[in-house]
N, C-alpha and C positions, 0 to 999 in steps of 0.2 A: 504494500500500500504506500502511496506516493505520499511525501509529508505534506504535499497543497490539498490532499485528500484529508489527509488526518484533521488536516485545519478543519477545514470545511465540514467534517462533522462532528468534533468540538463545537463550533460557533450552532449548527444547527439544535444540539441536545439544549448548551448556552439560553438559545432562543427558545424553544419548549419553557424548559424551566422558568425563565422570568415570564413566560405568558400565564406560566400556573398561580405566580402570586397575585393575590388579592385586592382590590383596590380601595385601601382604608377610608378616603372617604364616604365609602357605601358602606362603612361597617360602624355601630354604636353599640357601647358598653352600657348596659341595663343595671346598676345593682342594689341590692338591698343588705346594709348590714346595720347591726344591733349592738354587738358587743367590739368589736375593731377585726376580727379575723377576712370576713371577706372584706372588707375594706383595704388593706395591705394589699391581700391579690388584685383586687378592680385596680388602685392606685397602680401600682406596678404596670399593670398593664398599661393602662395608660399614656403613663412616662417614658416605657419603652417601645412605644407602637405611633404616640401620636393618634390613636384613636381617639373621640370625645367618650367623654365617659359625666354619663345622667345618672345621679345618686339617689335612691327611693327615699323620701323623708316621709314621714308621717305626720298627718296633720296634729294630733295627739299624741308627743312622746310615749314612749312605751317604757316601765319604771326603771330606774337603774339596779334596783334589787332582781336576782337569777331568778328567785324565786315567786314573787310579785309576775314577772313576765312569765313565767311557765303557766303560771293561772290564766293570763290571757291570754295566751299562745293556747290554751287548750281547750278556751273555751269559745276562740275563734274559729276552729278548728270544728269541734261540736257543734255550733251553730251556722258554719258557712256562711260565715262574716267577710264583708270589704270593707277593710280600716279604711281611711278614710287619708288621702294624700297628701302632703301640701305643695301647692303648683305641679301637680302630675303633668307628664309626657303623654299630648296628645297627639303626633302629628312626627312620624317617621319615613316618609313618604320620599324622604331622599336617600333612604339608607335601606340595603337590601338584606344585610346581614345582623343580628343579634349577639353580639355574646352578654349571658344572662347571668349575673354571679347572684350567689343569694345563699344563708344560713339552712341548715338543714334542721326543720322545726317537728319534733315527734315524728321522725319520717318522711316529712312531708314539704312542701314550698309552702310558705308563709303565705299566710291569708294575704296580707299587703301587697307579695308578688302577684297572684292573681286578678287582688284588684287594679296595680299598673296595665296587664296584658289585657281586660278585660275592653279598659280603654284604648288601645289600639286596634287599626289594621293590619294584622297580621298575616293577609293573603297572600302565600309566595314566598314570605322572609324564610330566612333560613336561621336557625335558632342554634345556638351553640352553647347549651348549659355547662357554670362551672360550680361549684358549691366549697363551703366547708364545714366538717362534721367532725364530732369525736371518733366513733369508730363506726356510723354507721352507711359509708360508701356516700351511693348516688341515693340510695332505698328508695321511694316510691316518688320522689321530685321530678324524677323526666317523665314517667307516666302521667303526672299533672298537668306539667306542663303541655303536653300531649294532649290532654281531655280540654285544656284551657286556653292552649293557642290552637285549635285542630286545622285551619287554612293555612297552618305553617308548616314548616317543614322541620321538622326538631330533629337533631343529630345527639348521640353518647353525648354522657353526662362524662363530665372532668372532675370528679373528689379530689378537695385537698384537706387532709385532715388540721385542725386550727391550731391544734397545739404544735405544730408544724410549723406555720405561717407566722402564728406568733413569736415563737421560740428562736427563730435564725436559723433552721435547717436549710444547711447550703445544698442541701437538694432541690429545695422550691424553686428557684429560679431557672435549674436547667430544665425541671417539668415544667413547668409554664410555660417557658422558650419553646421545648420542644411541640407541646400540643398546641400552640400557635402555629408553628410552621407546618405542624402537620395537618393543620388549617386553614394553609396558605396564607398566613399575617405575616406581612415580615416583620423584622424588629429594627427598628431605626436607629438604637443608640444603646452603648452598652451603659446598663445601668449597675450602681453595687449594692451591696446585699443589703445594704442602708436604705435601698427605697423599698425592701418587701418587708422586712422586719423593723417597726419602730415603734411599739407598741408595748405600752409599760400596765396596759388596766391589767384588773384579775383575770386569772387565765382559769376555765371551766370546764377544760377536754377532762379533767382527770376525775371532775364530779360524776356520782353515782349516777346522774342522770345525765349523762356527756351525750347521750347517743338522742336525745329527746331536745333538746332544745344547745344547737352550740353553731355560734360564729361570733359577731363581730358587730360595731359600729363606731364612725367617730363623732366628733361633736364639732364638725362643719356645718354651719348653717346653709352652706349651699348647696341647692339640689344638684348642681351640674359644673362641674370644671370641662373647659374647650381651652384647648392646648393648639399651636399650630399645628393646624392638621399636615399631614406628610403627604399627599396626594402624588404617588410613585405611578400613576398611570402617564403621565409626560415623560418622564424618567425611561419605563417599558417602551413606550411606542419609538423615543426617540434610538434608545438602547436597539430595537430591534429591525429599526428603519437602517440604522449604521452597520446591524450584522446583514441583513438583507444584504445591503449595498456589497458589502464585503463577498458575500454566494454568489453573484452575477458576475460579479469584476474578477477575470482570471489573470 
């Protein structure tokens, strides 16, 4: 094989691949956390993707006692309650893609998440669940989401266990990296492990009820941080207009 050959298909695998990435401004970060665990994941991501990322507040705080909130996480739950938002995300209409972080509550997605999804169009989106729990996985969250966005299109659930996230496990950031890319996000900037772990509240994976009620929140008043977004689709077309050019030209 002649090495003008070898080029030439190098530069073409080259061009596949960056067509397979993603184009972040079609893509928005959805999340909801309570105690600070998914909040470190959604931030992270954020920071390293340049995605926006819309943070679920509740119009009614929810108590800072674990156990105050297990009461009404359970009986939101029981009763197939929508808390009640404040300034909820109406209008997604520019963005094709979801990634949905959210606390894993009794099992289950949090009444508040259902009530943010309930308010959308969700026809077509492509839904990319991430969660954090003590030990109990994805457990019946993507199946919700499933019954609660059904025009959507949901993909596997991504577990991160919290006391992980909280803790500094120099693991979290290469799984996050990785299941971004293997969801075609790129990652724009290398981040250090100071933007996924920075969190000092009480940590609750280890309570007896770890598997019922555990993530995250912090105490932003803002529903929604917008970062320059990174819009790599100018980037691709030009990137691939240049290897084109380079295929023809012997």
């Amino acid at each position: 094989m002649s090495k003008n050959l070898k080029l030439k298909i190098l530069l073409i695998i080259n061009l596949i691949l960056s067509s397979l990435q993603i184009d972040s401004s079609k893509v928005i970060i959805i999340s909801f956390s309570k105690s600070g665990n998914t909040q470190i994941i959604s931030d992270y991501i954020n920071k390293s993707t340049k995605i926006r990322l819309y943070n679920i507040k509740p119009k009614n705080s929810y108590p800072s006692s674990y156990d105050e909130t297990l009461k009404i996480a359970e009986n939101e739950q029981n009763t197939n309650a929508r808390p009640e938002i404040d300034n909820p995300l109406k209008d997604i209409s520019n963005y094709d893609i979801i990634l949905l972080g959210y606390p894993l509550w009794y099992g289950h997605l949090p009444n508040i998440v259902v009530t943010q999804l309930e308010l959308l169009d969700l026809e077509n989106k492509e839904i990319y669940p991430f969660n954090t729990h003590g030990s109990s996985g994805i457990s019946n969250s993507v199946n919700d989401i499933k019954k609660y966005a059904s025009d959507a299109n949901v993909h596997d659930g991504f577990p991160i266990k919290g006391s992980d996230a909280k803790s500094g496990n120099s693991n979290v950031k290469t799984k996050v990296n990785d299941w971004l890319k293997n969801i075609g996000i790129n990652i724009v900037e290398d981040e250090t492990e100071e933007n996924i772990i920075n969190d000092d509240s009480e940590d609750k994976s280890d309570d007896p009820k770890e598997n019922i009620l555990n993530d995250d929140s912090s105490n932003d008043n803002s529903n929604e941080i917008i970062l320059d977004i990174y819009d790599d689709s100018s980037y691709l077309y030009l990137n691939n207009l240049f290897l084109i050019l380079l295929l023809i030209i012997d």
